[in-house]
C-alpha positions as CSV (number, residue, x, y, z in Angstrom):
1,X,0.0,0.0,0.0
2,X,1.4,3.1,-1.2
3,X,1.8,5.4,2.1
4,X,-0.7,8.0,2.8
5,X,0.4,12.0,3.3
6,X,-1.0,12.5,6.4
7,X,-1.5,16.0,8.0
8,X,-2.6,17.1,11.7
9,X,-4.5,19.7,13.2
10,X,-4.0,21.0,16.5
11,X,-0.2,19.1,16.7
12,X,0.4,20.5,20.5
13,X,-2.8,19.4,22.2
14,X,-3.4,16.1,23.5
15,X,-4.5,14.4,20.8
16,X,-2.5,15.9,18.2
17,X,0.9,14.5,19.7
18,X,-0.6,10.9,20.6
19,X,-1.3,10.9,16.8
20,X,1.8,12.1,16.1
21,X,3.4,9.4,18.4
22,X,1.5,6.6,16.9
23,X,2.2,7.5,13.1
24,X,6.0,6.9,14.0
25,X,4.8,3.4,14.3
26,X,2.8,3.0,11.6
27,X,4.1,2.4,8.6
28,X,1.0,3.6,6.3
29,X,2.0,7.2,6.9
30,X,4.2,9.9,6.0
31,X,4.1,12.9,8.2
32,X,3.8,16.3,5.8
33,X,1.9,18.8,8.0
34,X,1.7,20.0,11.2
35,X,-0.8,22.7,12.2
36,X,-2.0,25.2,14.8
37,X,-4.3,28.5,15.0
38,X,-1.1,29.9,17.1
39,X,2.3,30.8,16.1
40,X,4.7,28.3,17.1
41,X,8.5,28.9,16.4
42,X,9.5,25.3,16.3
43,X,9.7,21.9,14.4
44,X,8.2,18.7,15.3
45,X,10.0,15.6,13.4
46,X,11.5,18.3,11.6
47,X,8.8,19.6,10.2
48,X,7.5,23.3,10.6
49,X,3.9,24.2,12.2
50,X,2.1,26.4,9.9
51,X,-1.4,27.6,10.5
52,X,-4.5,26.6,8.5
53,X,-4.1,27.1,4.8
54,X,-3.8,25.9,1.4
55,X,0.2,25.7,1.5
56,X,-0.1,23.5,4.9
57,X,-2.1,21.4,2.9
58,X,-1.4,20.8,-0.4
59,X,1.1,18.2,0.1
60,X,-0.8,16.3,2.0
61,X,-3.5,13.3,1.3
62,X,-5.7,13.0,4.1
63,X,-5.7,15.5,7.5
64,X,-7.2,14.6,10.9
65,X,-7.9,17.5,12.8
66,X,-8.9,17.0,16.9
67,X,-9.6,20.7,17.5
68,X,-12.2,23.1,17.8
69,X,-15.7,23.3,15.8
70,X,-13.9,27.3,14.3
71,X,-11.0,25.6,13.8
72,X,-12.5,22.5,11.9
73,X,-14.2,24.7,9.9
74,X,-10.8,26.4,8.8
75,X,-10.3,23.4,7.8
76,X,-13.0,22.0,5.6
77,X,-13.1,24.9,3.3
78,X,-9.4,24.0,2.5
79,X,-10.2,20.5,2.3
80,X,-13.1,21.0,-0.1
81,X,-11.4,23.2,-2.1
82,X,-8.4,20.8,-2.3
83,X,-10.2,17.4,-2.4
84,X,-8.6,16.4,0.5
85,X,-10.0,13.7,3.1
86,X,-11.0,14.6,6.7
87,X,-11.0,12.1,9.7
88,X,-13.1,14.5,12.5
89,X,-12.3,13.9,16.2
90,X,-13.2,17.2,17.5
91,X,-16.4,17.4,19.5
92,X,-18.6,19.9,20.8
93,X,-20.4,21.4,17.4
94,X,-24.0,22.6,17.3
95,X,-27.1,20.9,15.4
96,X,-26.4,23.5,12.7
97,X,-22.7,23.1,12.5
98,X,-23.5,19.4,12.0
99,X,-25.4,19.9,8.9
100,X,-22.4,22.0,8.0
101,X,-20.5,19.2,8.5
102,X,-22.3,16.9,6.0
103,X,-22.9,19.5,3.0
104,X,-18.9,19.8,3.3
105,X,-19.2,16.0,2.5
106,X,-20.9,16.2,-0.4
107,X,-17.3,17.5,-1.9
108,X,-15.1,15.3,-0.2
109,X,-14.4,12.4,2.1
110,X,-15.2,12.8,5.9
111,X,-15.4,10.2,8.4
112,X,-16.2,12.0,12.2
113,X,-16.8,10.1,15.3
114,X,-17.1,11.6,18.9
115,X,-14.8,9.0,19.6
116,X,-12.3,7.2,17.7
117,X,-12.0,3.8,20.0
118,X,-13.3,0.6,18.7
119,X,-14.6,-0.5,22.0
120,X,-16.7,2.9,22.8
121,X,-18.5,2.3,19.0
122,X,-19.0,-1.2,20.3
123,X,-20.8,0.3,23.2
124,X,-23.0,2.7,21.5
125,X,-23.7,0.1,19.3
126,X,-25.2,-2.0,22.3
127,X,-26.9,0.9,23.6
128,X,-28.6,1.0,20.7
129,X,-29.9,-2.6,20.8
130,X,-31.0,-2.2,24.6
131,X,-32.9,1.1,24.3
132,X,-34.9,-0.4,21.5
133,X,-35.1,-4.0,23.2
134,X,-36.0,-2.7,26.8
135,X,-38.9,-0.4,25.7
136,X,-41.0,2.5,27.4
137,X,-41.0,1.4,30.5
138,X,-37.0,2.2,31.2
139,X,-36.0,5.6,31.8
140,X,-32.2,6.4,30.7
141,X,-29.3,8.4,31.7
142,X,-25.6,8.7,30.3
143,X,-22.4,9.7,32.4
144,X,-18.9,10.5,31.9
145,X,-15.9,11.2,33.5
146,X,-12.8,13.6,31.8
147,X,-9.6,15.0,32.6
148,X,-9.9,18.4,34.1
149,X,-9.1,20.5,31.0
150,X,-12.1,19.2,29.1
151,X,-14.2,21.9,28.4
152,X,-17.1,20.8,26.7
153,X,-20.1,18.9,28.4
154,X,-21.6,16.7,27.9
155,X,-18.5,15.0,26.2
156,X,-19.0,14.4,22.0
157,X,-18.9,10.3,23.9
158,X,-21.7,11.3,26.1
159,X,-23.6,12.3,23.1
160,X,-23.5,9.9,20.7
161,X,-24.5,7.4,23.4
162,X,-27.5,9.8,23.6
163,X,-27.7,9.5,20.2
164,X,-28.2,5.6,20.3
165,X,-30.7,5.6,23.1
166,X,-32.6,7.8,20.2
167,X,-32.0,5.5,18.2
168,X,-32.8,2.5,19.7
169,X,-36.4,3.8,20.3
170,X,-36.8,5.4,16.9
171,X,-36.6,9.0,18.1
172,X,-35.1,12.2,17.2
173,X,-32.0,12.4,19.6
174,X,-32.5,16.3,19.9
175,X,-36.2,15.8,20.7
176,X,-35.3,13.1,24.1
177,X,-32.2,15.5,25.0
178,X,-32.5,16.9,28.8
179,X,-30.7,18.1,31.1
180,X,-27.3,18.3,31.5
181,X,-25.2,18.6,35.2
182,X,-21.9,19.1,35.7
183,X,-19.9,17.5,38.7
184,X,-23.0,16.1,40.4
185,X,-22.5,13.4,42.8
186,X,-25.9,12.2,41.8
187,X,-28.5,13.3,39.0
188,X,-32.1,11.8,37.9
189,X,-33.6,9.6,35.2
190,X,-36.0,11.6,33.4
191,X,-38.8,10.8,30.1
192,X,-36.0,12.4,28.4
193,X,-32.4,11.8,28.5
194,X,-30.2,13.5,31.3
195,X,-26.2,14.0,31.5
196,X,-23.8,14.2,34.1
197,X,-20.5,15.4,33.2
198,X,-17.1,15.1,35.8
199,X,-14.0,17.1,35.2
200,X,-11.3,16.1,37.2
201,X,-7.8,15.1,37.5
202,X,-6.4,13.3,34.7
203,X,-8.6,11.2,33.8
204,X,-8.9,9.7,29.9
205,X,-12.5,8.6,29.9
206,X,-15.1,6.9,31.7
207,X,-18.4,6.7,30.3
208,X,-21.5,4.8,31.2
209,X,-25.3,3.9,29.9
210,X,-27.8,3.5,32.6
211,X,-31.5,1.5,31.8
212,X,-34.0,1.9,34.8
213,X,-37.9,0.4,35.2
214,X,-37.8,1.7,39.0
215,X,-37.9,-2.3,39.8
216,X,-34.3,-3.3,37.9
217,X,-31.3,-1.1,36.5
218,X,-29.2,-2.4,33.5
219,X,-25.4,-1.0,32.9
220,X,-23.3,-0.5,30.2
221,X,-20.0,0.8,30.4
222,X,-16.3,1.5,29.2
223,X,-13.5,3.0,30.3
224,X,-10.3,4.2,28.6
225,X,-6.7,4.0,30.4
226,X,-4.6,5.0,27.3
227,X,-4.6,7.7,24.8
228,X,-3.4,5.8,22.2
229,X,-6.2,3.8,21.5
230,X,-7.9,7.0,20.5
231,X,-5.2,8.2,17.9
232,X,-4.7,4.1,16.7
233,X,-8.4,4.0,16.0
234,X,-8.2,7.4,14.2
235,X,-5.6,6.0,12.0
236,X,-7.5,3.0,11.3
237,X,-10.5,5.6,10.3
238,X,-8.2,7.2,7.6
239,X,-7.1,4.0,5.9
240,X,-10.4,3.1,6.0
241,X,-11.3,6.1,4.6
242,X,-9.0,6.3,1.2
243,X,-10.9,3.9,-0.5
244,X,-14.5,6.0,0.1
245,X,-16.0,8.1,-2.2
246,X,-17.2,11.6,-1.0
247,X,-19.7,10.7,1.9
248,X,-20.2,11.6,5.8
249,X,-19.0,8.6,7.6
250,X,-18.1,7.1,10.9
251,X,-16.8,4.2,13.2
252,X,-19.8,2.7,12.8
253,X,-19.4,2.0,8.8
254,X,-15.9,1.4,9.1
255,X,-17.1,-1.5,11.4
256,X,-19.4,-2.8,9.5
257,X,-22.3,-2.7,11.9
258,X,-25.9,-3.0,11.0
């Protein structure tokens, strides 16, 4: 397999240097471009950080881009313009943005998950199955725990778990969303679906599905002790995506679930 030019967004945050620490074990890649929305005076594998634009791009065959929603937008206008294709990890964008999102993949490529592990898509998969299994008569609740720096909530896990609850029972996920807490030690079921987000420490990720009838409570739940499963599974999302025709996709394609 010829190697795929492989650029990435927001190379001094978390994610960006996990991926950039996995691709020097990868063999599929060749690192061509690093970017930021800062100016940083330094070079990463020898190669310079540039900000968003069509020079930091044009080189390369595929970007994944763990930033911000303004910053992901930068983005996909180069992209489109380009042809390029675009493995999303950033969370956090409005119902608007989203449809954004998927006219931009009318033009290109784009696979985006609110989480790139195999074993959270797994989950979401199964919460899917148990919403629409279990019926009316269980109420629902999602929770998640993330390093202290987070800053949105609920977490882009947290809502496509919310997502398959909707999904499970044939509903508009926007229609069933409720309330959202922050740091609560505690926080109710609801008719719709409610969130509790933790912040603290260092945390990776700890989320968790709850199904209660009042009489029995069903759990589903996974938790994450190492940040590289989240830039491995991103990698596997861009191999996976060179073969695809323009297209919004996600984890849940790439694993070939019903």
């Amino acid at each position: 397999m010829k190697k795929i030019n492989l650029a990435v967004t927001g190379c001094m945050g978390r994610m960006g240097q996990q991926i950039i620490k996995s691709v020097r074990s990868d063999k599929n890649f060749k690192l061509v471009s690093l970017t930021e929305n800062r100016k940083i005076n330094k070079k990463i594998n020898g190669i310079k950080i540039n900000f968003n634009n069509e020079q930091a791009f044009k080189d390369a065959t595929l970007i994944i881009d763990f930033t911000i929603p303004k910053c992901t937008f930068q983005v996909l206008r180069i992209a489109a313009k380009l042809k390029k294709r675009v493995v999303i990890g950033t969370t956090g964008f409005t119902k608007n943005e989203e449809r954004l999102i998927k006219k931009f993949s009318k033009k290109i490529p784009i696979l985006k998950a609110g989480n790139m592990s195999l074993g959270i898509n797994l989950l979401m998969y199964l919460t899917e199955i148990a919403s629409g299994s279990l019926g009316k008569k269980f109420l629902s609740k999602v929770f998640e725990v993330h390093h202290k720096y987070k800053k949105d909530y609920p977490s882009g896990t947290a809502i496509m778990l919310g997502k398959g609850i909707a999904e499970g029972k044939k509903k508009n996920f926007y229609s069933l969303f409720g309330k959202k807490f922050l740091n609560k030690k505690n926080f109710p079921y609801g008719k719709k679906i409610n969130f509790n987000s933790i912040r603290k420490g260092k945390i990776i990720g700890e989320h968790e599905v709850k199904f209660s009838s009042g009489k029995e409570i069903i759990t589903l739940n996974h938790e994450a002790f190492d940040r590289a499963l989240y830039s491995e599974g991103a990698l596997s999302a861009a191999k996976w995506l060179m073969s695809k025709r323009p297209g919004l996709y996600s984890m849940r394609d790439l694993m070939n679930f019903r």
